[in-house]
VEXFIFI-673709 format. One record per residue: x, y, z of N, C-alpha, C in turn; residue in one letter. Coordinates in steps of 0.2 Angstrom, whole numbers, padded with zeros to 4 digits, always signed. Example, Ala and Ser with C-alpha at 12.3 -4.5 7.8 and 13.67 -1.06 7.14 Angstrom:
! residues 2
+0066-0028+0039+0062-0022+0039+0066-0016+0039A
+0064-0011+0035+0068-0005+0036+0064+0000+0039S
//
This chain:
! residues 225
+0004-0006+0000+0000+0000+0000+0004+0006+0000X
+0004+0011-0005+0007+0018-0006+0007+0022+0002X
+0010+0022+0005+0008+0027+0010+0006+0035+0007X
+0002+0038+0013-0001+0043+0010+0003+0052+0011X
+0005+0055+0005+0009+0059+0006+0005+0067+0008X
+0006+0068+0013+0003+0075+0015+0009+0079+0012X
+0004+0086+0009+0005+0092+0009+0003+0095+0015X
+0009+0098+0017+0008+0102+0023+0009+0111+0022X
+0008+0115+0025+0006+0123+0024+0016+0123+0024X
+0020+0122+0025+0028+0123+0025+0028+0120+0016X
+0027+0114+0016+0027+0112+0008+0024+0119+0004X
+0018+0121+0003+0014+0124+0002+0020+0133-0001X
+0021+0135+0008+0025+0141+0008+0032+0140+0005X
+0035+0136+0005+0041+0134+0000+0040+0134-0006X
+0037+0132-0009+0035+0132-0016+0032+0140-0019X
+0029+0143-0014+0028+0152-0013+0031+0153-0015X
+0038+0154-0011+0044+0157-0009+0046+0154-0016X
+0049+0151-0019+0053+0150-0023+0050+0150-0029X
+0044+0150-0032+0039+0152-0038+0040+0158-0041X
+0038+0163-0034+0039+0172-0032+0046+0174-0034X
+0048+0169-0031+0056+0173-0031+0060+0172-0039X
+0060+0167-0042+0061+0164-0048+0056+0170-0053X
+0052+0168-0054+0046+0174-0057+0048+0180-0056X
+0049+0182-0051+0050+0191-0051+0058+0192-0053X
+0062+0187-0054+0069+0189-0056+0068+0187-0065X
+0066+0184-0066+0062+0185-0074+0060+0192-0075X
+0057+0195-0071+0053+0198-0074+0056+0206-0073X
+0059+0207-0068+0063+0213-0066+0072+0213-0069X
+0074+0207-0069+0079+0205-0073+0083+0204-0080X
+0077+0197-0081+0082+0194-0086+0076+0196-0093X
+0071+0198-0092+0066+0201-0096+0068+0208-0099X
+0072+0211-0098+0073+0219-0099+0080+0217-0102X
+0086+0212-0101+0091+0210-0105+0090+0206-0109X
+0087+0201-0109+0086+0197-0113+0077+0196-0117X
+0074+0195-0115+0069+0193-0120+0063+0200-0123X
+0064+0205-0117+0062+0210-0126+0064+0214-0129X
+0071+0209-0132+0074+0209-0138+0072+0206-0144X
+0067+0200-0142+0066+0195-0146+0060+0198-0151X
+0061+0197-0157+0055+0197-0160+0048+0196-0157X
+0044+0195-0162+0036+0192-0159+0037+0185-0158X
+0041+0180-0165+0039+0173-0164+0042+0171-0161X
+0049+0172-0158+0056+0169-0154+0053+0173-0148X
+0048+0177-0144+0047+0180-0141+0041+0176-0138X
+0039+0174-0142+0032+0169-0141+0035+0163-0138X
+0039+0160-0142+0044+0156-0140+0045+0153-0134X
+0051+0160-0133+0053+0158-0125+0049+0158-0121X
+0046+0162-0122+0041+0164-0115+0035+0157-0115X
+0033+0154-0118+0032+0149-0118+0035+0143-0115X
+0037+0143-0117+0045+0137-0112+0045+0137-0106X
+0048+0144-0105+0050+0146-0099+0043+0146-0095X
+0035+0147-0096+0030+0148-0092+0029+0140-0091X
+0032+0134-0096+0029+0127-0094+0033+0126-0089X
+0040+0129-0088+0046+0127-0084+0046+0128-0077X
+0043+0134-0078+0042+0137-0071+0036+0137-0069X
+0030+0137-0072+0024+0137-0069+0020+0129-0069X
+0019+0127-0075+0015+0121-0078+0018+0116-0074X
+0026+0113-0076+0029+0107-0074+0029+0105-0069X
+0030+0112-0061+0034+0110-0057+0023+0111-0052X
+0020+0113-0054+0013+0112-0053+0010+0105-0054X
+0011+0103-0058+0009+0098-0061+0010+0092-0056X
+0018+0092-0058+0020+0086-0054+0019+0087-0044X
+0018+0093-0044+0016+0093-0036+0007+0092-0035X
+0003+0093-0040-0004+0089-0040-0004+0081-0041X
-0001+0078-0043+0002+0070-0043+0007+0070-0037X
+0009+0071-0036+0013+0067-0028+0006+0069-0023X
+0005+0076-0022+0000+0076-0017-0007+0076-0018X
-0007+0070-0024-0014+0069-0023-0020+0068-0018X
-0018+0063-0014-0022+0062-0008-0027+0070-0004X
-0021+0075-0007-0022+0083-0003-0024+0088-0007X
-0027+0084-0012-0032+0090-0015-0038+0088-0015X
-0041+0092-0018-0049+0092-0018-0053+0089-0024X
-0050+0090-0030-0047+0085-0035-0041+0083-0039X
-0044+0079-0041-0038+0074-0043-0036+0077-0051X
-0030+0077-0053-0027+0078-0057-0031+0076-0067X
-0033+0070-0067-0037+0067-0071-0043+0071-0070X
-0048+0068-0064-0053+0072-0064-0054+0079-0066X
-0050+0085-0064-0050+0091-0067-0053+0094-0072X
-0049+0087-0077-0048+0086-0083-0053+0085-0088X
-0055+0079-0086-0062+0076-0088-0068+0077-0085X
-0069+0079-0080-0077+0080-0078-0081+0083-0082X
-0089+0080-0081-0091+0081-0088-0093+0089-0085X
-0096+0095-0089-0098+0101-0087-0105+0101-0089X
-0110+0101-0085-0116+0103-0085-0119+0110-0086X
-0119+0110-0092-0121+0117-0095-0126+0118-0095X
-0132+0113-0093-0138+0117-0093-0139+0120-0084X
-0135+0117-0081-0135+0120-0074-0129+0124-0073X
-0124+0127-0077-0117+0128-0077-0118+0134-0084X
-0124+0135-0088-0123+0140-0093-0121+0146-0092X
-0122+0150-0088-0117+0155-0085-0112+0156-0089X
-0107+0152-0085-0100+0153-0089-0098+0151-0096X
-0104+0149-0100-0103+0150-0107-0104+0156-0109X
-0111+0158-0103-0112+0165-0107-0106+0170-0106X
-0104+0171-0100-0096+0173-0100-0093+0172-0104X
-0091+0168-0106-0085+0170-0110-0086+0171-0117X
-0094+0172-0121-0098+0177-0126-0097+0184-0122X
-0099+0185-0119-0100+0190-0116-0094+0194-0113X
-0087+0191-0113-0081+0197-0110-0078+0201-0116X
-0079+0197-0123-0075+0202-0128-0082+0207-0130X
-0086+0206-0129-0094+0213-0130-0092+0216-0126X
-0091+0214-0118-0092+0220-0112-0082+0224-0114X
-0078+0219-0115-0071+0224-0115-0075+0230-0123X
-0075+0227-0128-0077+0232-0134-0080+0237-0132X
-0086+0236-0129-0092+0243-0124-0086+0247-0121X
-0083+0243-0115-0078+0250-0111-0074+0252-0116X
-0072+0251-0120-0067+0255-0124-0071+0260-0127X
-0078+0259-0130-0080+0264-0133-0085+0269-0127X
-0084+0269-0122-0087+0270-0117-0082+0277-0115X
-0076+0273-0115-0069+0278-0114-0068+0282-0119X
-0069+0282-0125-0066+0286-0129-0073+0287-0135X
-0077+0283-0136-0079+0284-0141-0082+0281-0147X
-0076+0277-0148-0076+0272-0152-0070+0267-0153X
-0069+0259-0154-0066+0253-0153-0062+0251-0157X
-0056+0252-0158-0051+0248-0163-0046+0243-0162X
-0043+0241-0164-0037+0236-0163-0032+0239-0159X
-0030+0236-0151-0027+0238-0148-0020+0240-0152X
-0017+0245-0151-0011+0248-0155-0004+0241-0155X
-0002+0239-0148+0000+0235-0147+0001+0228-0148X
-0006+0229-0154-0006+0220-0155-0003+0217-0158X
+0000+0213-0156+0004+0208-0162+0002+0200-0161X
-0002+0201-0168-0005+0193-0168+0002+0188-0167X
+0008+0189-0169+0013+0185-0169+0014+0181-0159X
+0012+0186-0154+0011+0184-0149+0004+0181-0146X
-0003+0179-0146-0008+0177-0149-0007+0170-0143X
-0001+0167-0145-0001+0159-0145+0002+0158-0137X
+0009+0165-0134+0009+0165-0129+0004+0169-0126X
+0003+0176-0126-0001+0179-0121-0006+0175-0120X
-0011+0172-0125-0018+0171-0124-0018+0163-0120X
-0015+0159-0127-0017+0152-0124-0013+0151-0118X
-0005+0151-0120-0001+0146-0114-0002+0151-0106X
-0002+0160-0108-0006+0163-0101-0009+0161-0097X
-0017+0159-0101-0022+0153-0098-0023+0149-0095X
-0018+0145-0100-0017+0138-0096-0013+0138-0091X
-0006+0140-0090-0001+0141-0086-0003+0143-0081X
-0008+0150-0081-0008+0153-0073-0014+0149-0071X
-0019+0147-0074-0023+0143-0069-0021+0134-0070X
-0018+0132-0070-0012+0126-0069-0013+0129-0060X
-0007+0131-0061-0005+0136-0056-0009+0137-0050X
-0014+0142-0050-0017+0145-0047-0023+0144-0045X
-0026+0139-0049-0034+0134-0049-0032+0129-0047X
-0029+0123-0053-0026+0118-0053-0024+0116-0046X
-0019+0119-0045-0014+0116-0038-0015+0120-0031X
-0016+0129-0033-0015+0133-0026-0022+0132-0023X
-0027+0133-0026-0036+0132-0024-0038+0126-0022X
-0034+0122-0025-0036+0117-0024-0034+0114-0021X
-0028+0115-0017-0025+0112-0011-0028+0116-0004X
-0030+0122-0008-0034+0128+0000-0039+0123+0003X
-0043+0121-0003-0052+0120-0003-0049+0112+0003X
-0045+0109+0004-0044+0104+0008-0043+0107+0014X
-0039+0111+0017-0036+0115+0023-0041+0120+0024X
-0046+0124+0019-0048+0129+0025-0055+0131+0021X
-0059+0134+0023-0064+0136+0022-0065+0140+0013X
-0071+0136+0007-0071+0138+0004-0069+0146+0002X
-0073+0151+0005-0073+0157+0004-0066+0161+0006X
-0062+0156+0012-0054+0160+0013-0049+0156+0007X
-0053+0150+0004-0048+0149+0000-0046+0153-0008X
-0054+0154-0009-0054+0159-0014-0050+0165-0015X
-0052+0168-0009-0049+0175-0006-0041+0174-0006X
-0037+0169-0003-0029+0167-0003-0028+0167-0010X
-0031+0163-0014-0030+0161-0020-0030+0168-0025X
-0037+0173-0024-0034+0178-0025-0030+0184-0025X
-0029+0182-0018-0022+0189-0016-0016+0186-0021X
-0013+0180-0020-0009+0176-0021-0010+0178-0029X
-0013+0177-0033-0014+0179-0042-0014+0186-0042X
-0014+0189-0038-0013+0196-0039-0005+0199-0039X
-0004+0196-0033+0003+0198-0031+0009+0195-0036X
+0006+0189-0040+0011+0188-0045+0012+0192-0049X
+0007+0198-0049+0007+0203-0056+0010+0207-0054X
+0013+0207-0049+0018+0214-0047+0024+0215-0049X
+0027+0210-0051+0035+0214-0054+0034+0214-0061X
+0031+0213-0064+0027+0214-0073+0025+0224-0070X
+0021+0224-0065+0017+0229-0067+0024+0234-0063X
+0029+0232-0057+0034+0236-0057+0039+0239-0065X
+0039+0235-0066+0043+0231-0073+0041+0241-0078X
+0034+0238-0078+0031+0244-0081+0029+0251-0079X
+0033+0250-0074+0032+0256-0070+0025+0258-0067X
+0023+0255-0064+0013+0258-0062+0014+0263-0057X
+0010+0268-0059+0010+0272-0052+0006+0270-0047X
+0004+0272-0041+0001+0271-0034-0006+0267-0038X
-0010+0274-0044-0018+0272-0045-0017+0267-0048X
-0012+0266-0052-0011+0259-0058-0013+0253-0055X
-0008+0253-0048-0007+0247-0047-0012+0246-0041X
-0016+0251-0039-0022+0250-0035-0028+0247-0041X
-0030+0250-0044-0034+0248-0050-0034+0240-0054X
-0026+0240-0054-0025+0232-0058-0027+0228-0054X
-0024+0230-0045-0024+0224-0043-0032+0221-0040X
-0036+0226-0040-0045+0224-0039-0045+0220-0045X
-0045+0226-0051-0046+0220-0056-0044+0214-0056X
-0039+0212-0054-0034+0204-0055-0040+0200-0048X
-0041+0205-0046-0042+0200-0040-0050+0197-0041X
-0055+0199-0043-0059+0201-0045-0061+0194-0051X
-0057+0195-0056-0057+0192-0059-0055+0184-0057X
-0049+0182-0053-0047+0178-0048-0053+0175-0047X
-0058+0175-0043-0065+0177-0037-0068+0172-0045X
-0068+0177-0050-0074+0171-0057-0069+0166-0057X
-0064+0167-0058-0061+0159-0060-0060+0154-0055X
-0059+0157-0048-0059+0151-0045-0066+0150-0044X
-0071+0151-0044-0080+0151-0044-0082+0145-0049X
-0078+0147-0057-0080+0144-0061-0078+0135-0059X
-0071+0135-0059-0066+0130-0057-0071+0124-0050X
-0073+0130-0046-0078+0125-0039-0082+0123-0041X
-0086+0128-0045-0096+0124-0045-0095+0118-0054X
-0090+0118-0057-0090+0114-0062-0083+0109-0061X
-0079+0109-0057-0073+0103-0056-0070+0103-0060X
-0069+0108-0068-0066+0107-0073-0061+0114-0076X
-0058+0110-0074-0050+0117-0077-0049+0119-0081X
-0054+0116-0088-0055+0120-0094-0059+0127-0094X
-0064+0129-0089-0070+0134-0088-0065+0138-0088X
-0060+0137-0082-0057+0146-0080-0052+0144-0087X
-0049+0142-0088-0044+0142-0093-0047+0146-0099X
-0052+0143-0102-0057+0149-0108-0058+0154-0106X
-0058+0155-0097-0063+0163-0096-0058+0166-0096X
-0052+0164-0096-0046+0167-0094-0043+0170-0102X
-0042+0164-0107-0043+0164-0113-0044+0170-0116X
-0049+0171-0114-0056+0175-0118-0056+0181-0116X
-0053+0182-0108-0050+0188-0106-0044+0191-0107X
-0040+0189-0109-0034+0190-0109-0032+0192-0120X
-0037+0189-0121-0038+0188-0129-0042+0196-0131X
-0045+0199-0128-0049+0205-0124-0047+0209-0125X
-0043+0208-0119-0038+0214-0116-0033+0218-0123X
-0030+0214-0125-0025+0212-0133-0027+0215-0139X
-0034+0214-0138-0036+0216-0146-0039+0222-0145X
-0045+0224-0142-0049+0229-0140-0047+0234-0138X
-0046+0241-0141-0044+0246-0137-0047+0254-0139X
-0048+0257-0133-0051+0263-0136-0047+0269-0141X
-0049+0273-0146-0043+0276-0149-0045+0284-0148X
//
């Protein structure tokens, strides 16, 4: 018989510690020497790699060793069916975020055109591997090892702060001011709150991964001018 491997909140905080630390020296560091020199597709590239290396791989296989200690299982995630006539919602969502991003742009300004910044050549990393990677990450293994150890509604909440704070040396990176970085991080958080909502009430890692998709796909194309 397999003895049974606990995940303990020290397991937990180590892999914090060292996700955070690794992540923010990318991003403060070796991102400003090295990779936005890259074109769009050797830019897609890397940062690809580097998201499964760091994010995907090292998530993954910590969902498989402690399985006993999550709330779903690695397969399950994966496969469970989704009940969309009780779960339609979150299709409508993800119809519904490129209409509601298009509106606020023309809300702001007037009217909607292709964000200035867009490079379809990037499409493959920011949209899909962002998706999947951060909620790997984030649903996949950090919520889902909370929802065992502590009260639904604090695990959301950890689970949010935690996807928030990862977005801090990007947005130091970019310089945000005080309102900047007040504003993104409601929004991040906010958003966090649907996707782990969606991830609970349907068991299936695909829902956030498309609303994430579909937001992050949004954010990229749509812009006021």
């Amino acid at each position: 018989m397999t003895p049974k491997r606990n995940l303990t909140v020290l397991h937990i905080g180590i892999y914090l510690v060292i996700f955070f630390a690794v992540w923010s020296i990318r991003e403060l560091y070796i991102r400003p020497v090295f990779l936005d020199s890259l074109d769009g597709i050797a830019f897609g590239l890397v940062e690809s790699a580097i998201k499964l290396l760091v994010w995907t791989l090292p998530a993954v296989l910590l969902i498989r060793h402690f399985h006993d200690n999550m709330w779903i299982g690695l397969k399950a995630m994966f496969t469970n069916k989704i009940k969309w006539s009780r779960d339609y919602y979150f299709l409508m969502a993800i119809i519904a975020i490129p209409i509601v991003r298009a509106l606020s742009a023309w809300f702001v300004s007037g009217e909607v055109g292709i964000h200035p910044n867009f490079v379809p050549t990037r499409l493959l990393q920011a949209v899909v591997f962002v998706g999947v990677t951060e909620e790997v990450v984030f649903r996949g293994f950090l919520l889902n090892a909370f929802l065992k150890k502590i009260r639904t509604q604090y695990a959301i909440a950890l689970d949010a702060a935690l996807f928030t704070l990862i977005h801090y040396p990007i947005w130091i990176y970019r310089d945000f001011d005080l309102s900047d970085f007040a504003t993104a991080s409601i929004a991040v958080a906010v958003l966090s709150v649907g996707f782990a909502y969606s991830f609970i009430k349907t068991r299936n890692i695909f829902v956030p991964m498309a609303l994430h998709m579909v937001w992050n796909l949004s954010i990229h194309l749509f812009s006021g001018s």
